[in-house]
C-alpha beads as a LAMMPS data file, in Angstrom:
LAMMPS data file: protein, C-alpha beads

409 atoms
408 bonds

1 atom types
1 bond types

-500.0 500.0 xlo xhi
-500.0 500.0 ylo yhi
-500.0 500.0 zlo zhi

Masses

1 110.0

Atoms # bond

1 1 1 0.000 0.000 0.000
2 1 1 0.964 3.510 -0.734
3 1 1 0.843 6.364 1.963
4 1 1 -0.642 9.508 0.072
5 1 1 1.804 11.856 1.546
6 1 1 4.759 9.798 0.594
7 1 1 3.869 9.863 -3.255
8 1 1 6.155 13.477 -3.731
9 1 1 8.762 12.718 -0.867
10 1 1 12.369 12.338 -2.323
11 1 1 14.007 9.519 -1.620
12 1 1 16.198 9.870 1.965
13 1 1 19.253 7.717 0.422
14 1 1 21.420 9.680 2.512
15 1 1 20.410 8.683 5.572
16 1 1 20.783 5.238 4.521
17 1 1 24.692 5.597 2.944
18 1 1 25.577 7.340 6.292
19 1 1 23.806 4.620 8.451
20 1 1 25.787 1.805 6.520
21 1 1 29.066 4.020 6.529
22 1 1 28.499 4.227 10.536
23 1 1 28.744 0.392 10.293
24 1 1 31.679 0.352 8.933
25 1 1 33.107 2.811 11.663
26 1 1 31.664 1.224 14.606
27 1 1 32.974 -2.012 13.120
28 1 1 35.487 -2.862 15.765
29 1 1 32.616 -2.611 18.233
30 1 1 31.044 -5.639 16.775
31 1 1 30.360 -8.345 18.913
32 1 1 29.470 -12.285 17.821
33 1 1 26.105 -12.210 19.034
34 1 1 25.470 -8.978 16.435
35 1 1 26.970 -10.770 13.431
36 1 1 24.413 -12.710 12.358
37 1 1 21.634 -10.468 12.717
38 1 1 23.516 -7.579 10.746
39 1 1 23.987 -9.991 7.888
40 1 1 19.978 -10.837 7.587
41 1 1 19.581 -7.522 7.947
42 1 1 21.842 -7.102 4.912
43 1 1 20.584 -9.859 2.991
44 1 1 17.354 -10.831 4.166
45 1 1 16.438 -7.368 4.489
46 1 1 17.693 -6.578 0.827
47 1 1 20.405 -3.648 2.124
48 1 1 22.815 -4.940 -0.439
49 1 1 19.863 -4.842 -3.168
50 1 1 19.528 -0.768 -2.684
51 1 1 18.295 1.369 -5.339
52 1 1 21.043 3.492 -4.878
53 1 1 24.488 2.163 -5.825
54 1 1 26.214 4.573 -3.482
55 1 1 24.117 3.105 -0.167
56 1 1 24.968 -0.681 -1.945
57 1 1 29.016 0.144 -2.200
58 1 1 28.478 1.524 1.686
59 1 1 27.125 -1.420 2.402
60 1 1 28.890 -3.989 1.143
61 1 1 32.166 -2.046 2.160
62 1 1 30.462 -2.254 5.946
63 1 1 30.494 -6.166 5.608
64 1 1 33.896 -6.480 4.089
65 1 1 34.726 -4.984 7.106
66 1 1 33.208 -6.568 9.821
67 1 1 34.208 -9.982 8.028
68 1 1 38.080 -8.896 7.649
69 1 1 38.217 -8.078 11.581
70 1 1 35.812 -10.556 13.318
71 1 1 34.792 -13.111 10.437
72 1 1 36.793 -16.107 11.485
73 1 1 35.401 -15.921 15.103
74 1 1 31.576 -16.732 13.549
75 1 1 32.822 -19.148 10.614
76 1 1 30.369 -21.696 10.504
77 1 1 27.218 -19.628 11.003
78 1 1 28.264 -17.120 8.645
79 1 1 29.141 -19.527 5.989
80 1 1 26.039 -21.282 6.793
81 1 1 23.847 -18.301 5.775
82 1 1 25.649 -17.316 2.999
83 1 1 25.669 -20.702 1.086
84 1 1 21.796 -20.824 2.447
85 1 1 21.155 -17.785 0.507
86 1 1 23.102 -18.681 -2.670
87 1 1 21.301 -21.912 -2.544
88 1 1 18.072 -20.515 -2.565
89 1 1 16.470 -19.628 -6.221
90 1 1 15.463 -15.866 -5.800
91 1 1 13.537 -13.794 -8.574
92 1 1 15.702 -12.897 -11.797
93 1 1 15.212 -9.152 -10.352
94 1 1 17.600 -6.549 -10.830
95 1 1 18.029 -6.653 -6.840
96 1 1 18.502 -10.068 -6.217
97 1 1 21.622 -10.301 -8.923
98 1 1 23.121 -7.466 -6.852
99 1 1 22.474 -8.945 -3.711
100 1 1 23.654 -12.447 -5.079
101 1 1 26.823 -11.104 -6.113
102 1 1 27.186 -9.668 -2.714
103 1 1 27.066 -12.372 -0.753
104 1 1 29.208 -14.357 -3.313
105 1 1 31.998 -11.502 -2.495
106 1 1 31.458 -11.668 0.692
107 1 1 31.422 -15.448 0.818
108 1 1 34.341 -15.258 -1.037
109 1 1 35.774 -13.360 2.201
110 1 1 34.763 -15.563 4.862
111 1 1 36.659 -18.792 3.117
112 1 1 39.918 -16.609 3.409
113 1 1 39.878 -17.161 6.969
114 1 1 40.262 -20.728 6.726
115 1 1 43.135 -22.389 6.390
116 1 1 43.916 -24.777 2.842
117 1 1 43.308 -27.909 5.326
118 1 1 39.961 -27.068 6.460
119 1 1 37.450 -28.796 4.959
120 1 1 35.164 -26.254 4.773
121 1 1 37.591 -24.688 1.778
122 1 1 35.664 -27.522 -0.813
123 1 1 32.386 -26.308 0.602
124 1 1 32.994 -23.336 -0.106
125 1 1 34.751 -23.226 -3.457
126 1 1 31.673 -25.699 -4.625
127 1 1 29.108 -23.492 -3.726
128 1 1 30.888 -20.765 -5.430
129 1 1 31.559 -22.941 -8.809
130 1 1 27.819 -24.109 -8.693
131 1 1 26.860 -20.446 -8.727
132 1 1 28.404 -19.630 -11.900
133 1 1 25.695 -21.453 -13.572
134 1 1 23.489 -18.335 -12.130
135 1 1 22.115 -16.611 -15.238
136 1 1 23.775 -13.133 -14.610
137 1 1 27.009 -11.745 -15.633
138 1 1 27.349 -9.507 -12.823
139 1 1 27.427 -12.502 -10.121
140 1 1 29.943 -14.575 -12.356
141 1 1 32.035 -12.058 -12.409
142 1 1 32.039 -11.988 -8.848
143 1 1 32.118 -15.301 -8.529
144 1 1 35.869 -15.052 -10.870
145 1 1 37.078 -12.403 -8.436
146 1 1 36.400 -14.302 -5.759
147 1 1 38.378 -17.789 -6.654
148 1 1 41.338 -16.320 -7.597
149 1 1 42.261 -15.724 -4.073
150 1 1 41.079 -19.153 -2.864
151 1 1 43.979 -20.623 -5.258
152 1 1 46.669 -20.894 -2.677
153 1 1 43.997 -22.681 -0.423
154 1 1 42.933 -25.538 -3.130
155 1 1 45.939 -26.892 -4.553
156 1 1 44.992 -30.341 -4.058
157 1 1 42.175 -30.089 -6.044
158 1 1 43.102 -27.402 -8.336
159 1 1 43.649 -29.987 -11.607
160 1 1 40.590 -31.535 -11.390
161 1 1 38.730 -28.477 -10.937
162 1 1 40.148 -27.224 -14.223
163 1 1 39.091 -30.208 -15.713
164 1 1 35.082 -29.605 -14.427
165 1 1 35.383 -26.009 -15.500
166 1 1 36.626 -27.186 -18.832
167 1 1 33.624 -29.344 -19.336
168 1 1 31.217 -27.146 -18.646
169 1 1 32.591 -24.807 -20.893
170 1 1 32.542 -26.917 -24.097
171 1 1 29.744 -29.210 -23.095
172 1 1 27.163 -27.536 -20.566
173 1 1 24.024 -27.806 -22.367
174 1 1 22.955 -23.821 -21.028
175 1 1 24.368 -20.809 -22.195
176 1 1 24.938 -19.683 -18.892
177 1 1 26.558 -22.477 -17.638
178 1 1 28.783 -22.278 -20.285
179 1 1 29.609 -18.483 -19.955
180 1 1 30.098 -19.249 -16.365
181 1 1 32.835 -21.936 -16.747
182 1 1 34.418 -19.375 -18.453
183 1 1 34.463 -16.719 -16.198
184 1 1 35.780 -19.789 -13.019
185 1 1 38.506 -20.925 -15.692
186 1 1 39.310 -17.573 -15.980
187 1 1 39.428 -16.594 -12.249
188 1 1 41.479 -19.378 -11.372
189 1 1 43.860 -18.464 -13.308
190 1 1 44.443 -15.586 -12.883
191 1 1 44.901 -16.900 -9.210
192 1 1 47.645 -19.134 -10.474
193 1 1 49.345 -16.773 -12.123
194 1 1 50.703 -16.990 -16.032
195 1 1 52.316 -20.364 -15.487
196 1 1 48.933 -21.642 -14.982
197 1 1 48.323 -21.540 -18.817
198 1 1 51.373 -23.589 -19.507
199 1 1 50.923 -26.023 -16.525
200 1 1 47.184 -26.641 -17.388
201 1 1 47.758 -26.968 -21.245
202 1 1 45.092 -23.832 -21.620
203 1 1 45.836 -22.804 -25.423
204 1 1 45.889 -26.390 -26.853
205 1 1 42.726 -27.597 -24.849
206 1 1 41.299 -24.612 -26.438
207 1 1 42.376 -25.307 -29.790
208 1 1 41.876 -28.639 -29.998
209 1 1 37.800 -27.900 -28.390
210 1 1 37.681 -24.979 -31.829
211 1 1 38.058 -27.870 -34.043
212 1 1 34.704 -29.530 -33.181
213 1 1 32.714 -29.531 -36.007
214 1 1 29.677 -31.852 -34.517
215 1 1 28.399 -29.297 -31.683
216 1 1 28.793 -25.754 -31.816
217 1 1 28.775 -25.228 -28.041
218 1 1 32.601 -26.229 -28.181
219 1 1 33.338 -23.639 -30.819
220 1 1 31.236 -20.980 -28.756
221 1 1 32.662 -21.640 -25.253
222 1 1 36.171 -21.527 -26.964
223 1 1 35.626 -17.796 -28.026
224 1 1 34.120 -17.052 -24.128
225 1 1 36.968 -18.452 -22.539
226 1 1 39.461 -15.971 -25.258
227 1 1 37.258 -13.181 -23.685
228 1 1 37.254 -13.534 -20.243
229 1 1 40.873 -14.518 -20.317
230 1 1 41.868 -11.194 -22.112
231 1 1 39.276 -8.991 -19.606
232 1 1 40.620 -11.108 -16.578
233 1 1 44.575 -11.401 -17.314
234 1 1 44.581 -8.250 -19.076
235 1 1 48.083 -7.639 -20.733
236 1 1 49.326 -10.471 -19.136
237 1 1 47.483 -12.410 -22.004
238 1 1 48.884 -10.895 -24.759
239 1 1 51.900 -13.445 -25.375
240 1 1 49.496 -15.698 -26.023
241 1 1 46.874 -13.262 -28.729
242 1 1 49.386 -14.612 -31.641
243 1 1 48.055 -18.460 -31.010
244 1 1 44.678 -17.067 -30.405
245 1 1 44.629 -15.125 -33.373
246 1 1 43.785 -17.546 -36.122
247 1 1 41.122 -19.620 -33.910
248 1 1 39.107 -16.238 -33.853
249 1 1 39.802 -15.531 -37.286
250 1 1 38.020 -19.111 -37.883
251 1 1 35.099 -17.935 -35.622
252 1 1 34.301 -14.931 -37.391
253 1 1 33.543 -17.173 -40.349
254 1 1 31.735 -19.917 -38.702
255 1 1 28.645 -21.732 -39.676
256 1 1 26.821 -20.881 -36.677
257 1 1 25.778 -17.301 -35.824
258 1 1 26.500 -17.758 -32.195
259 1 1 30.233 -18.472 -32.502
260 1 1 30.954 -15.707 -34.812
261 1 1 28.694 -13.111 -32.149
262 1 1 31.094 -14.541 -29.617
263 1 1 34.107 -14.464 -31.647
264 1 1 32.979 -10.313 -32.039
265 1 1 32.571 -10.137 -28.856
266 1 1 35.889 -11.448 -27.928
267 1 1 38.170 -9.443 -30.271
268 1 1 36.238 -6.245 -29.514
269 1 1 37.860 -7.699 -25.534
270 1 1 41.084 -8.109 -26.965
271 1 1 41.788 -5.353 -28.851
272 1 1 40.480 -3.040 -26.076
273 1 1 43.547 -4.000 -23.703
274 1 1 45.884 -4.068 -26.062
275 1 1 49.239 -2.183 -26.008
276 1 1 51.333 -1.054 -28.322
277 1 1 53.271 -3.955 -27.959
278 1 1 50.164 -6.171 -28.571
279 1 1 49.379 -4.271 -31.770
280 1 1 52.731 -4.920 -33.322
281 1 1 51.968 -8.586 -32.441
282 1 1 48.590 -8.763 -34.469
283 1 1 48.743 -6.518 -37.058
284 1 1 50.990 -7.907 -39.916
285 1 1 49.244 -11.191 -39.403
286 1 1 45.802 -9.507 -40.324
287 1 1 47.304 -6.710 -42.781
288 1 1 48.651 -9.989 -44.613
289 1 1 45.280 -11.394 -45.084
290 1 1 43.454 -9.234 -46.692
291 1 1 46.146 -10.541 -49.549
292 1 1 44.424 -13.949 -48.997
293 1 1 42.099 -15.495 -51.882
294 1 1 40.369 -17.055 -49.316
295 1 1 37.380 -14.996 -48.760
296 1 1 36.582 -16.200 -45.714
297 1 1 40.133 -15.765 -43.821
298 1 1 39.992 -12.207 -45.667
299 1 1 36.449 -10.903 -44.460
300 1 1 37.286 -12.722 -40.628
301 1 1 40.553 -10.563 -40.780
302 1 1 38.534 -6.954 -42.019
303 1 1 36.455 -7.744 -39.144
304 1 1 39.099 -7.815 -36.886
305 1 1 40.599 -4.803 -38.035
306 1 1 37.434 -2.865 -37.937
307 1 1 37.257 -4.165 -33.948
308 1 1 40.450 -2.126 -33.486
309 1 1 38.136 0.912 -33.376
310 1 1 37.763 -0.531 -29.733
311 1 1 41.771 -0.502 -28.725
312 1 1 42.591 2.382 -26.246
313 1 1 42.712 6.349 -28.282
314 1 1 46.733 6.127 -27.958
315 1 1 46.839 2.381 -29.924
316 1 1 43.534 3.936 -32.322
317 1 1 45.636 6.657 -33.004
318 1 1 48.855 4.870 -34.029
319 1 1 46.642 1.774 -36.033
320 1 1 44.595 4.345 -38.167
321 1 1 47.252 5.158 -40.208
322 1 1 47.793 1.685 -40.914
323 1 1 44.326 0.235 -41.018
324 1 1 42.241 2.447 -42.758
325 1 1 43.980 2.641 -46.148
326 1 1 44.400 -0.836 -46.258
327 1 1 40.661 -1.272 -45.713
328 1 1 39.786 1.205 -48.109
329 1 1 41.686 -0.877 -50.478
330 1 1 39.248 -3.783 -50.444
331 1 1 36.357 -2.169 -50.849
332 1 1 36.380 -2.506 -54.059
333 1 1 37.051 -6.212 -53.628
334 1 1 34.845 -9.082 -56.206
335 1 1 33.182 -10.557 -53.167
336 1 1 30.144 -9.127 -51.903
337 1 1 30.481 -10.372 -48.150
338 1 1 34.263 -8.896 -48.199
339 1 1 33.485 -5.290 -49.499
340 1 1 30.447 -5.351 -46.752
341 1 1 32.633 -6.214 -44.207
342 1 1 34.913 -3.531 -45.203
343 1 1 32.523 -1.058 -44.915
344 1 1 31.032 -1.611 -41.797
345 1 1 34.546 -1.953 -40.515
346 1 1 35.477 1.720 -41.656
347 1 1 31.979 2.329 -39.954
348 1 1 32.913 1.137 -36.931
349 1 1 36.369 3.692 -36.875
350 1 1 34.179 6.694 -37.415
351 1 1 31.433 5.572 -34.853
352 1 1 34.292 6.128 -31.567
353 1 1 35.412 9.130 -33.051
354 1 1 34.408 11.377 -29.617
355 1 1 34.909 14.787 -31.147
356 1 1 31.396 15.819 -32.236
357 1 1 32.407 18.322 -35.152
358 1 1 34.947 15.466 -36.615
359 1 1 31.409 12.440 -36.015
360 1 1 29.516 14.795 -37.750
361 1 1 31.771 14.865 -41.014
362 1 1 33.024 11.098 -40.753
363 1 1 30.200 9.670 -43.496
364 1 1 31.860 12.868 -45.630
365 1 1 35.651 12.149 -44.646
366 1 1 35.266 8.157 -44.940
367 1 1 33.626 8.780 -48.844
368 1 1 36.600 10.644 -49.744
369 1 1 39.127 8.053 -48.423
370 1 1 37.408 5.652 -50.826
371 1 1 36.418 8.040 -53.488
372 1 1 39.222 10.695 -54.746
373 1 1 36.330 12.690 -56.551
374 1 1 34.749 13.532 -53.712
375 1 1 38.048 15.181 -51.557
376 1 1 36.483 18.765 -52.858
377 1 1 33.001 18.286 -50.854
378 1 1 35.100 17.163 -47.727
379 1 1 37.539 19.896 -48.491
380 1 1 34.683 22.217 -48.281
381 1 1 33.195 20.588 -44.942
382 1 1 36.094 20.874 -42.491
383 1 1 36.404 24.789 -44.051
384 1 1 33.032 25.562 -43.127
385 1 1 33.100 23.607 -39.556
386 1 1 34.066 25.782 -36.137
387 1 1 35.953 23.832 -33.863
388 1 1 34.233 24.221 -29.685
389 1 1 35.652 20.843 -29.066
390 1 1 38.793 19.389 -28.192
391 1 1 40.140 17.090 -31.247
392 1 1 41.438 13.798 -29.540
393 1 1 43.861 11.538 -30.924
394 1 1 41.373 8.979 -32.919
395 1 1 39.415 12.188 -34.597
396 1 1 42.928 13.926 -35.520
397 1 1 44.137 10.399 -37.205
398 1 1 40.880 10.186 -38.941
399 1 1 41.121 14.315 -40.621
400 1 1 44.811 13.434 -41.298
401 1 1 44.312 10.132 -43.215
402 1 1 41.785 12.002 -45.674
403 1 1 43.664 13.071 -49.280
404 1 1 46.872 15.267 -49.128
405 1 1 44.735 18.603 -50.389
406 1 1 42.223 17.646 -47.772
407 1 1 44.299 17.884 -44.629
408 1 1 43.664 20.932 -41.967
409 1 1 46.100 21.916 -40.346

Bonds

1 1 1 2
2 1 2 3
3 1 3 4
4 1 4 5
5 1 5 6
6 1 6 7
7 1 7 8
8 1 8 9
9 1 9 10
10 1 10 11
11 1 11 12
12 1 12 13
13 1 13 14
14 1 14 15
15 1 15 16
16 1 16 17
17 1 17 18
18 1 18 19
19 1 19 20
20 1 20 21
21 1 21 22
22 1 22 23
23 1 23 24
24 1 24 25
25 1 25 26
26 1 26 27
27 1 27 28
28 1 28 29
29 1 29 30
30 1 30 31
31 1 31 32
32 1 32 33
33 1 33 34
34 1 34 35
35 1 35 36
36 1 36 37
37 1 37 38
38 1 38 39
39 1 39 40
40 1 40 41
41 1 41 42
42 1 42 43
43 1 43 44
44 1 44 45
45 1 45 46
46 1 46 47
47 1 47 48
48 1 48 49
49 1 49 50
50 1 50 51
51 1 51 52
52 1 52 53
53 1 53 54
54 1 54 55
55 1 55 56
56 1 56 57
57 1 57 58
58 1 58 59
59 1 59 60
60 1 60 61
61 1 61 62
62 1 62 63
63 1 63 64
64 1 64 65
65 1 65 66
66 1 66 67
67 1 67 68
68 1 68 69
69 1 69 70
70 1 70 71
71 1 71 72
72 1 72 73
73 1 73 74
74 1 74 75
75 1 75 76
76 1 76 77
77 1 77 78
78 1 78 79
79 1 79 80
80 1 80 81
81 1 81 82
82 1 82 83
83 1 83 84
84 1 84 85
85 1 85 86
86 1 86 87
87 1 87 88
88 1 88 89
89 1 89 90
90 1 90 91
91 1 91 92
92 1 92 93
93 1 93 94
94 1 94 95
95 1 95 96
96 1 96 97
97 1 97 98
98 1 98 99
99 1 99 100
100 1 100 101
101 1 101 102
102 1 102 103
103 1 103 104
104 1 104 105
105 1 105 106
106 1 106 107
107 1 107 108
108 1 108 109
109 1 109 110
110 1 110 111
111 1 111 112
112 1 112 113
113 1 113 114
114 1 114 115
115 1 115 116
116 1 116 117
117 1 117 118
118 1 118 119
119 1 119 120
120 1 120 121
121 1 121 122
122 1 122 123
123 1 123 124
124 1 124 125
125 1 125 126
126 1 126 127
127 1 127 128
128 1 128 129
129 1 129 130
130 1 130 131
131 1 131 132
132 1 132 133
133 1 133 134
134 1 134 135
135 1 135 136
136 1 136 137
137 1 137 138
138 1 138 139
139 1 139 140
140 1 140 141
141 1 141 142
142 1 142 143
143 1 143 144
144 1 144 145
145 1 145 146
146 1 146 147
147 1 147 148
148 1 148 149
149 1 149 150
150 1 150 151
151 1 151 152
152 1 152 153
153 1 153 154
154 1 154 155
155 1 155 156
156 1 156 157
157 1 157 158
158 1 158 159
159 1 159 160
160 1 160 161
161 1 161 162
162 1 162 163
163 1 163 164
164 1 164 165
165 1 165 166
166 1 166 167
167 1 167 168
168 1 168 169
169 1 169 170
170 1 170 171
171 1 171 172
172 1 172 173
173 1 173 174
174 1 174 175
175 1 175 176
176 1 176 177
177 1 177 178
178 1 178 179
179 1 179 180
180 1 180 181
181 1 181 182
182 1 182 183
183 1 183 184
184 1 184 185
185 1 185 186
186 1 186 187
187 1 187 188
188 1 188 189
189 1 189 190
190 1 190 191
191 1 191 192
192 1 192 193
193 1 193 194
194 1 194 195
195 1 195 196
196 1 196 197
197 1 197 198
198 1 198 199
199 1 199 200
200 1 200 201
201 1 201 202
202 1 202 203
203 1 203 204
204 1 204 205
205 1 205 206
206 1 206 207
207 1 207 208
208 1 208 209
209 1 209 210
210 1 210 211
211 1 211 212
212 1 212 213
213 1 213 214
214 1 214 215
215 1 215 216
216 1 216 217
217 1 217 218
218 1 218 219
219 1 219 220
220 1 220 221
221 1 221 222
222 1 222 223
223 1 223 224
224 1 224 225
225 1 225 226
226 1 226 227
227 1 227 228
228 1 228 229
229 1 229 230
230 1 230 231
231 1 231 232
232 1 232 233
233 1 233 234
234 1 234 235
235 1 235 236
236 1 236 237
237 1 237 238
238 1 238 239
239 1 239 240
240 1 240 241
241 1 241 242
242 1 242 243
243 1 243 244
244 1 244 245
245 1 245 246
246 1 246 247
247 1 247 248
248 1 248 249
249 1 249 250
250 1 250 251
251 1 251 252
252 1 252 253
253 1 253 254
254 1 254 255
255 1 255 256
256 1 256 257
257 1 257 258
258 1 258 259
259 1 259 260
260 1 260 261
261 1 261 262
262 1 262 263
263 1 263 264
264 1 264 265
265 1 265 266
266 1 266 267
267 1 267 268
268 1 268 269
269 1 269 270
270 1 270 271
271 1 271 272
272 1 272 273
273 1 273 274
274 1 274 275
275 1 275 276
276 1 276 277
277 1 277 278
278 1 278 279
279 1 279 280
280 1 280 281
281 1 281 282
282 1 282 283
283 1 283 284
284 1 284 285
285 1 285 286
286 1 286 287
287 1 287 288
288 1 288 289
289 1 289 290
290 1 290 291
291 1 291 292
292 1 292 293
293 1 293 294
294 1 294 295
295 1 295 296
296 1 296 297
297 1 297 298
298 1 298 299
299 1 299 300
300 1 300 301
301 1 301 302
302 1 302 303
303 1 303 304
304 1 304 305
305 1 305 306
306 1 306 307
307 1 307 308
308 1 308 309
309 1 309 310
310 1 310 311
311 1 311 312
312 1 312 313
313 1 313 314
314 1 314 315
315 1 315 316
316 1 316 317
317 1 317 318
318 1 318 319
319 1 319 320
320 1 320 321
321 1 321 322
322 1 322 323
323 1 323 324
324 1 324 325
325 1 325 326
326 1 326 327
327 1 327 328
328 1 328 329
329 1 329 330
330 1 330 331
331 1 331 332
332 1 332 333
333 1 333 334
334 1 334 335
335 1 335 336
336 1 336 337
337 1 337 338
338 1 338 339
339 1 339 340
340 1 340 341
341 1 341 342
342 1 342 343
343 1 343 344
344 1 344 345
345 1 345 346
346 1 346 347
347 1 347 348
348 1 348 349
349 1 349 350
350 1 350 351
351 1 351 352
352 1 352 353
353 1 353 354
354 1 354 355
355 1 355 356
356 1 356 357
357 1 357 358
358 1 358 359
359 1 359 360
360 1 360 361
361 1 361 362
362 1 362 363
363 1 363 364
364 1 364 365
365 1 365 366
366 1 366 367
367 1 367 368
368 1 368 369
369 1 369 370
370 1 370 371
371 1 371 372
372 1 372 373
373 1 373 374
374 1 374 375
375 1 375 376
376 1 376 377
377 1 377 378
378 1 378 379
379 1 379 380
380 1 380 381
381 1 381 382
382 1 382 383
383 1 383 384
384 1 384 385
385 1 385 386
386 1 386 387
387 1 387 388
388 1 388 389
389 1 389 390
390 1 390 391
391 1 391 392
392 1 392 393
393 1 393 394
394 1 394 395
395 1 395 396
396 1 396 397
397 1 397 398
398 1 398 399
399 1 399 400
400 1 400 401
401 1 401 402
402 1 402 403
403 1 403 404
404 1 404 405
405 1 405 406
406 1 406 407
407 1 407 408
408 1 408 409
């Protein structure tokens, strides 16, 4: 029921982000008896599922807290409600994902106070790899941060784990399941560290799974595990983008649409961490194949040029130079699906150009990249257009690649 005289009140969030940030002050002050009852309050009381984010962070900060300084005096009831909660199927609500992924973080912090021998540590990481399966990015990825400290605490059991998460991700019969492995395999090794890839044969398990023709799920769960990998590890991964670079190349010209959305997906990951470094790396391979009669291997390498447009400004700016002539080149290429590709590739360049003057002449500038005639009308554009914005490094790359007579400078 609504109260009439509530309908035009604003909400009081403050109150509630100073009440949870008193928590977190009066912390020390905690005693065991209070533990569990703040915790329903947090949970069953939906605190951690606040409209606001500020009054959720607040919360979940005041948690972390009491946890780090009294959690491993209240061990077993704590864990008890936790993996109570996550056990429980709540509503696929916008507030029950957040508090879900809560209590996974802060589940994640109670198992640190164990110690590897406790058997509680299987409990715990169990719960935590059943969860992935839980139909909501947000918690998996939650549930990744939280096993990568729990390494050093299952080594035992740390192979065979890998194994399960492997599995899942090439045979799980749900698309979350499957996105979830990924996320755990991912998590766990970045827990391990980078000789975790090596010791657990990552790279050839995952080329050997791209290579299944019968079920597509293998394919697909390949090109998850490349993205959460490269989002997880970071540059860390990029030694390795060389052997991953023609398995996504194959993706993008898969038979089934899900693989190639996923292989998309997972270069538009890569090339957004990349570093200069990494760019060196990828780009001859790709440059080379638009050379290839293949017309497959050339469109998969166009659209992995045209993900660039997603690296960081300082790697756009340096691979603009580079790219865009040599996709202007094959748009005039015999095959339909290969000129197509090249276009929406050059589309995708002008679409994270941030300057608003430069978006608003990129259909102009692109047209006289490809088209010499029409330098004049783009000429004419950039003349008649008054700066009020400051030019980054992706929009200056893009004016400077038009024809010689067109450059401002």
């Amino acid at each position: 029921m609504v109260l009439a005289h509530t309908v035009d009140r604003q909400d009081p969030w403050q109150a509630r982000e100073s009440a949870a940030q008193a928590f977190g002050c009066i912390a020390p002050s905690f005693t065991n008896d209070l533990l569990e009852p703040f915790f329903q309050f947090l949970i069953q009381d939906k605190s951690l599922g606040d409209r606001v984010p500020g009054v959720r962070k607040a919360m979940l900060a005041a948690g972390t807290t009491i946890i780090e300084l009294h959690g491993n005096q209240c061990l077993a009831d704590l864990i008890s409600l936790f993996e109570s909660h996550l056990a429980t199927k709540t509503s696929p609500t916008e507030a029950d994902d957040q508090i879900k992924e809560a209590v996974v973080i802060l589940f994640g912090r109670v198992a640190r106070h164990l110690e590897a021998s406790d058997h509680r540590v299987s409990v715990i990481v169990d719960r935590l790899v059943e969860t992935l399966a839980t139909p909501s990015e947000q918690v998996q990825m939650a549930v990744s941060d939280c096993l990568s400290p729990l390494v050093r605490l299952m080594q035992p059991r740390l192979s065979s784990l890998i194994d399960h998460l492997f599995d899942q991700l090439f045979s799980a019969p749900q698309y979350a399941a499957r996105r979830g492995a990924a996320y755990g395999l991912a998590g766990i090794l970045h827990g391990t560290g980078i000789a975790g890839m090596k010791e657990f044969s990552v790279i050839a398990r995952l080329k050997t799974a791209s290579e299944e023709k019968k079920q597509y799920e293998s394919r697909q769960g390949v090109m998850f595990a490349f993205e959460t990998l490269s989002s997880t590890l970071g540059r860390l991964f990029e030694p390795y983008i060389t052997f991953v670079l023609p398995v996504l190349l194959y993706g993008f010209g898969d038979s089934s649409n899900d693989v190639r959305e996923a292989a998309q997906d997972a270069a538009r990951v890569i090339m957004r961490i990349l570093s200069g470094y990494g760019l060196k790396l990828v780009l001859p391979t790709l440059l080379d194949g638009l050379n290839e009669k293949q017309w497959r291997t050339k469109k998969g390498c166009i659209e992995v040029l045209g993900m660039m447009a997603y690296c960081s400004p300082k790697q756009l700016s340096l691979s603009l130079p580079i790219v865009i002539p040599r996709l202007t080149g094959v748009l005039m290429d015999s095959h339909a699906q290969v000129k197509s590709a090249a276009n929406k590739s050059l589309k995708q360049f002008g679409e994270v150009i941030s300057n608003p003057e430069i978006q608003s002449l990129v259909p102009t500038l692109l047209k006289a990249l490809v088209d010499p005639l029409k330098t004049p009308n783009a000429l004419a554009s950039l003349l008649k257009m008054s700066f009020m914005h400051y030019i980054d490094h992706s929009s200056l790359a893009l004016v400077r690649m038009t024809p010689y007579d067109c450059r401002v400078y």
